[in-house]
N, CA, C and O atoms as a GROMACS GRO file, in nm:
protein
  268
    1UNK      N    1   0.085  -0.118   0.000
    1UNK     CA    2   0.000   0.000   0.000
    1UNK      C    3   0.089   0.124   0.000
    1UNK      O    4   0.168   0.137   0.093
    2UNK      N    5   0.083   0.223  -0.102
    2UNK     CA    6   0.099   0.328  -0.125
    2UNK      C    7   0.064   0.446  -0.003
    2UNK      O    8  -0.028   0.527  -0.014
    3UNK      N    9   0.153   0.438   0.108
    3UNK     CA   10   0.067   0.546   0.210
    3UNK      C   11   0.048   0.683   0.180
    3UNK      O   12  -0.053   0.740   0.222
    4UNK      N   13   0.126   0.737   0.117
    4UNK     CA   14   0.118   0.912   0.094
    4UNK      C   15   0.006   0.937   0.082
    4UNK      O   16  -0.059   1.018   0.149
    5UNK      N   17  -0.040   0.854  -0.026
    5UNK     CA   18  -0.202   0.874  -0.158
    5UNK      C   19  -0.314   0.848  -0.088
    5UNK      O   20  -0.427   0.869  -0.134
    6UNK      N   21  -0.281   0.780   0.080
    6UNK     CA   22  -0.397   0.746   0.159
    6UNK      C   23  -0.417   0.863   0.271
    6UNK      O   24  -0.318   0.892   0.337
    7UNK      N   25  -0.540   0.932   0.296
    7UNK     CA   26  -0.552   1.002   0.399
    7UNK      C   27  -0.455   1.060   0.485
    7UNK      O   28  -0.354   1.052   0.414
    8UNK      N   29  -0.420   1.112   0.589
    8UNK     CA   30  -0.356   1.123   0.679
    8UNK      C   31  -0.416   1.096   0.810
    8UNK      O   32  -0.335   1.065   0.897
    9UNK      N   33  -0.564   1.101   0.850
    9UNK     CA   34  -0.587   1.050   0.921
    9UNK      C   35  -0.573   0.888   0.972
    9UNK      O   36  -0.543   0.851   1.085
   10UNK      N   37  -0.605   0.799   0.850
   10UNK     CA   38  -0.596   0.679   0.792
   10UNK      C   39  -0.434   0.586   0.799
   10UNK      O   40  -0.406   0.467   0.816
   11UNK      N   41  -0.361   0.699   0.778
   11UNK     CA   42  -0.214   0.678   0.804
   11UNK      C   43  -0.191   0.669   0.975
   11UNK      O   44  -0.156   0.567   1.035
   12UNK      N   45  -0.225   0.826   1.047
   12UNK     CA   46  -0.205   0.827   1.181
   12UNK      C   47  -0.283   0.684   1.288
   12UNK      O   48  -0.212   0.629   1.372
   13UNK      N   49  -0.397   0.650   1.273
   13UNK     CA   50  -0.488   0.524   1.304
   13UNK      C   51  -0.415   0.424   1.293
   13UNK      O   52  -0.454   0.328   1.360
   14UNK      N   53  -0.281   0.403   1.206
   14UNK     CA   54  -0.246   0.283   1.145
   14UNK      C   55  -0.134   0.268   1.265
   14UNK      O   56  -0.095   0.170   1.329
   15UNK      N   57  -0.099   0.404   1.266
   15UNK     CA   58   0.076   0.432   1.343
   15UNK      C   59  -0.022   0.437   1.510
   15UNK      O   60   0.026   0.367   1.599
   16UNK      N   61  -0.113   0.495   1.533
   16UNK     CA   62  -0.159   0.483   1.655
   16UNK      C   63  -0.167   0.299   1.714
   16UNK      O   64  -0.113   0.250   1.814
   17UNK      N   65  -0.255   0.229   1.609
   17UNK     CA   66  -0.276   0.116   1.643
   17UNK      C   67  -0.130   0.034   1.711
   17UNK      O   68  -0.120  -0.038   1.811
   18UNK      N   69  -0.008   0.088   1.595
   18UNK     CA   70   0.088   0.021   1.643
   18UNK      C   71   0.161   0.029   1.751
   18UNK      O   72   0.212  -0.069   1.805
   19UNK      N   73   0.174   0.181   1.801
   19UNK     CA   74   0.226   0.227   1.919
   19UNK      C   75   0.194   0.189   2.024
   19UNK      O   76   0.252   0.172   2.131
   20UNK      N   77   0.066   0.171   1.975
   20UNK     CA   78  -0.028   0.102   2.157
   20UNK      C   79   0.023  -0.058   2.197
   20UNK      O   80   0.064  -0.104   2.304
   21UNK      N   81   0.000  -0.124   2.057
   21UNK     CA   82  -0.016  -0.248   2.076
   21UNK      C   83   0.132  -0.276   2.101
   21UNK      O   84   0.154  -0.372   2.174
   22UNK      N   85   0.219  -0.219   2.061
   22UNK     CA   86   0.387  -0.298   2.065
   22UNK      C   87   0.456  -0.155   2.186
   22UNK      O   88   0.578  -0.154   2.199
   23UNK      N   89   0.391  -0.070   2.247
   23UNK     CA   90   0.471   0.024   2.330
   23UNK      C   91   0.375   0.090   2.448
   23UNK      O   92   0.421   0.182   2.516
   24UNK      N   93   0.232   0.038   2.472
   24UNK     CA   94   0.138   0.102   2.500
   24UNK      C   95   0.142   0.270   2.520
   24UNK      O   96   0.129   0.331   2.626
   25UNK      N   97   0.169   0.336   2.363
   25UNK     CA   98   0.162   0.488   2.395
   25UNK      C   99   0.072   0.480   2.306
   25UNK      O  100   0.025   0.370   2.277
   26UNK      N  101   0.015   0.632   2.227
   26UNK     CA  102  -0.046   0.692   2.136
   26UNK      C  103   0.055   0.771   2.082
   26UNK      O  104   0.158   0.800   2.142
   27UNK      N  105   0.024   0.806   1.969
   27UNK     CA  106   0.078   0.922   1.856
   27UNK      C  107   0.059   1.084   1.967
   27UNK      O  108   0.082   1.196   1.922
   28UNK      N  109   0.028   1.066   2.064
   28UNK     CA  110  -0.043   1.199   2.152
   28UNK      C  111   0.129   1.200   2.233
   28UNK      O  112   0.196   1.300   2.260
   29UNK      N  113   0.153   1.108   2.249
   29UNK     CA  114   0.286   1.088   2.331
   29UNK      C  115   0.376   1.106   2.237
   29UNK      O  116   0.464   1.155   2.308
   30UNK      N  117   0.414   1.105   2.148
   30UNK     CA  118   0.540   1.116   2.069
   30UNK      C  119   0.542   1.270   1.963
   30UNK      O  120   0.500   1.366   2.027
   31UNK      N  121   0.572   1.296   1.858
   31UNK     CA  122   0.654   1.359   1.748
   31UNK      C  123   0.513   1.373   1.652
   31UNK      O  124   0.510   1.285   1.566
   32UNK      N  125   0.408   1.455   1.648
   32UNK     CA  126   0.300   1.473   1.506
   32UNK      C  127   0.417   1.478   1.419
   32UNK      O  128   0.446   1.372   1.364
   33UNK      N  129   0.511   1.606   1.389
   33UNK     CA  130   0.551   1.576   1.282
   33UNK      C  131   0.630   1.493   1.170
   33UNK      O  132   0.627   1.472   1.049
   34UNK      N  133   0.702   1.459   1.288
   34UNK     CA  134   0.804   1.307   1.293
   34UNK      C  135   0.681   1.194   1.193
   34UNK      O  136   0.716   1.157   1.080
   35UNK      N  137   0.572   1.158   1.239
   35UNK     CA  138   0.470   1.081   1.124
   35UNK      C  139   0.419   1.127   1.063
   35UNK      O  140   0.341   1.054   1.002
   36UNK      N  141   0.414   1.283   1.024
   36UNK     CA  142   0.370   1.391   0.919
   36UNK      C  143   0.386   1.348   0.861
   36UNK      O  144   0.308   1.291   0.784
   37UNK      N  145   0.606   1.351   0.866
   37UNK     CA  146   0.683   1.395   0.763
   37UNK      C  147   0.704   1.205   0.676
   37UNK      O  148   0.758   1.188   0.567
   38UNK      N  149   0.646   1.096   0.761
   38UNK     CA  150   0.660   0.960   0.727
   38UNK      C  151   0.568   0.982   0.606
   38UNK      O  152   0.593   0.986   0.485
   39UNK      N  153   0.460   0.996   0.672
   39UNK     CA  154   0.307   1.037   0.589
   39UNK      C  155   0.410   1.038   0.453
   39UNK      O  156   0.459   0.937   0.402
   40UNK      N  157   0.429   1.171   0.409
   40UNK     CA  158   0.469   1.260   0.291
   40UNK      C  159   0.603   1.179   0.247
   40UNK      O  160   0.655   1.212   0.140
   41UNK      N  161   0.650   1.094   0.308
   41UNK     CA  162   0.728   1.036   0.236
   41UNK      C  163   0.721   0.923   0.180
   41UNK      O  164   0.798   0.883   0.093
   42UNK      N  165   0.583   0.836   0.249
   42UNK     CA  166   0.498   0.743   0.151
   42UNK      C  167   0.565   0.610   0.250
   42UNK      O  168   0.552   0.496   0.204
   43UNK      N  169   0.618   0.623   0.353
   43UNK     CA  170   0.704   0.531   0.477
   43UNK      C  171   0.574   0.453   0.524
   43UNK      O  172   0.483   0.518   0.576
   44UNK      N  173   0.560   0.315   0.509
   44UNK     CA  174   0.436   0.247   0.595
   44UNK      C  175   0.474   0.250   0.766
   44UNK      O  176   0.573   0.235   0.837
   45UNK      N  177   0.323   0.280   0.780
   45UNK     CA  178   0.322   0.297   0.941
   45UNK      C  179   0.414   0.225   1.058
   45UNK      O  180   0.425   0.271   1.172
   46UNK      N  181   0.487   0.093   1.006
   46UNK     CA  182   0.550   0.012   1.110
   46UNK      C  183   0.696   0.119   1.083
   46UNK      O  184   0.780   0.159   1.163
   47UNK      N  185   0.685   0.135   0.985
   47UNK     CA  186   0.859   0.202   0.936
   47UNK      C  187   0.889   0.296   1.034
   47UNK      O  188   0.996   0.310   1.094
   48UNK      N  189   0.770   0.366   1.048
   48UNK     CA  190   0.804   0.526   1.134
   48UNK      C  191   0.764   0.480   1.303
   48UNK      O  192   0.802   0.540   1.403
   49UNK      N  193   0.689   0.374   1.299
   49UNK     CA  194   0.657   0.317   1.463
   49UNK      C  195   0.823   0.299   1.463
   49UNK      O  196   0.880   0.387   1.527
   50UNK      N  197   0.893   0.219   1.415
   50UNK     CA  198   1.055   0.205   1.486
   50UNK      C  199   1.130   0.333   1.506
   50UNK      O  200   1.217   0.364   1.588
   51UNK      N  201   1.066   0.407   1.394
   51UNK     CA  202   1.171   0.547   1.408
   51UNK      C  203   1.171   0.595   1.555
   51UNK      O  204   1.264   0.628   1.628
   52UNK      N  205   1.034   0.590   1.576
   52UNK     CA  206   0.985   0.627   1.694
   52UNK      C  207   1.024   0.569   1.788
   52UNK      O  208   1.063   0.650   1.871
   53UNK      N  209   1.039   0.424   1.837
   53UNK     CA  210   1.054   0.408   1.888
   53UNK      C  211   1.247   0.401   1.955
   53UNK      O  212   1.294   0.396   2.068
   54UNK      N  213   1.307   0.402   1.819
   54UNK     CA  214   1.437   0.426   1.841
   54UNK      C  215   1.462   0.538   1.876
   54UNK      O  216   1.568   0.552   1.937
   55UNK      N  217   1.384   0.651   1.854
   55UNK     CA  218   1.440   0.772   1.866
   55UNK      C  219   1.410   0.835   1.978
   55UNK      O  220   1.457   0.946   2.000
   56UNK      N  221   1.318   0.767   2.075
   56UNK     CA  222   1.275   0.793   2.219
   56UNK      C  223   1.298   0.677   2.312
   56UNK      O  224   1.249   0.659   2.424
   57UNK      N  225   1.387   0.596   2.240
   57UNK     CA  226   1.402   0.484   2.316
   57UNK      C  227   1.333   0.338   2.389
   57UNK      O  228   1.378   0.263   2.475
   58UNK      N  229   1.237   0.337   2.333
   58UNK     CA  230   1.110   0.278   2.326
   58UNK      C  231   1.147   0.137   2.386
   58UNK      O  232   1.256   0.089   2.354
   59UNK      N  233   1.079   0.083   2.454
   59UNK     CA  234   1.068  -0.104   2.467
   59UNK      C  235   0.960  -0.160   2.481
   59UNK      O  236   0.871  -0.130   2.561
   60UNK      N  237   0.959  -0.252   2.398
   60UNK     CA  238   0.831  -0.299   2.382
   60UNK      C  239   0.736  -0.376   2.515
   60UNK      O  240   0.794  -0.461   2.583
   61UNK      N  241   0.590  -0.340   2.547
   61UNK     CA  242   0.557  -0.361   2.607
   61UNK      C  243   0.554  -0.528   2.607
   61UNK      O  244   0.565  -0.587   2.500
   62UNK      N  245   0.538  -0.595   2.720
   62UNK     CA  246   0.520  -0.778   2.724
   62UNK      C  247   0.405  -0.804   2.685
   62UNK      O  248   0.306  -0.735   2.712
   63UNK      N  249   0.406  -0.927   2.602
   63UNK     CA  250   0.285  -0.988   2.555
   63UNK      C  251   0.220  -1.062   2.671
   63UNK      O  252   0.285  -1.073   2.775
   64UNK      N  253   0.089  -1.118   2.664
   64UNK     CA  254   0.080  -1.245   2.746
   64UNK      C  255   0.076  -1.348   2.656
   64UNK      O  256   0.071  -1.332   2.533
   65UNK      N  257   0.078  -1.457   2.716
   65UNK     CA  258   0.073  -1.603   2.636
   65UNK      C  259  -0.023  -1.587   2.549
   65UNK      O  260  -0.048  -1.692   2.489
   66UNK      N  261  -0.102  -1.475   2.511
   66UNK     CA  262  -0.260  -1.530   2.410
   66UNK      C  263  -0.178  -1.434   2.322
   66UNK      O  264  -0.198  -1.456   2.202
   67UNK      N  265  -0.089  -1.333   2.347
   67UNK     CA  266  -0.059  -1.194   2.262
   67UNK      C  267   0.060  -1.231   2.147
   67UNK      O  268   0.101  -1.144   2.070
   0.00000   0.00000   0.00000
């Protein structure tokens, strides 16, 4: 999937979903423009979840046995 050409809301939902599920934050906690600028560069949402998370140091939250 082509992200640029998709929404930006649609993009942010994608990068929210991931943040929660692998760091329990939101996009509210980190960098809008930092996934703006992913947005506009057509970067799929997991691409810029690592940016993110490398670039604030991130660790991933624990699964349980069902996760």
């Amino acid at each position: 999937m082509i992200w640029q050409y998709r929404p930006f809301i649609e993009y942010l939902n994608a990068v929210d979903d991931l943040l929660e599920s692998r760091y329990g934050i939101t996009s509210n906690d980190t960098n809008l423009d930092m996934i703006a600028a992913g947005h506009e560069a057509g970067e799929a949402p997991v691409e810029i979840v690592e940016q993110i998370a490398e670039k604030y140091d991130l660790e991933r939250i624990a699964r349980g046995v069902y996760g």
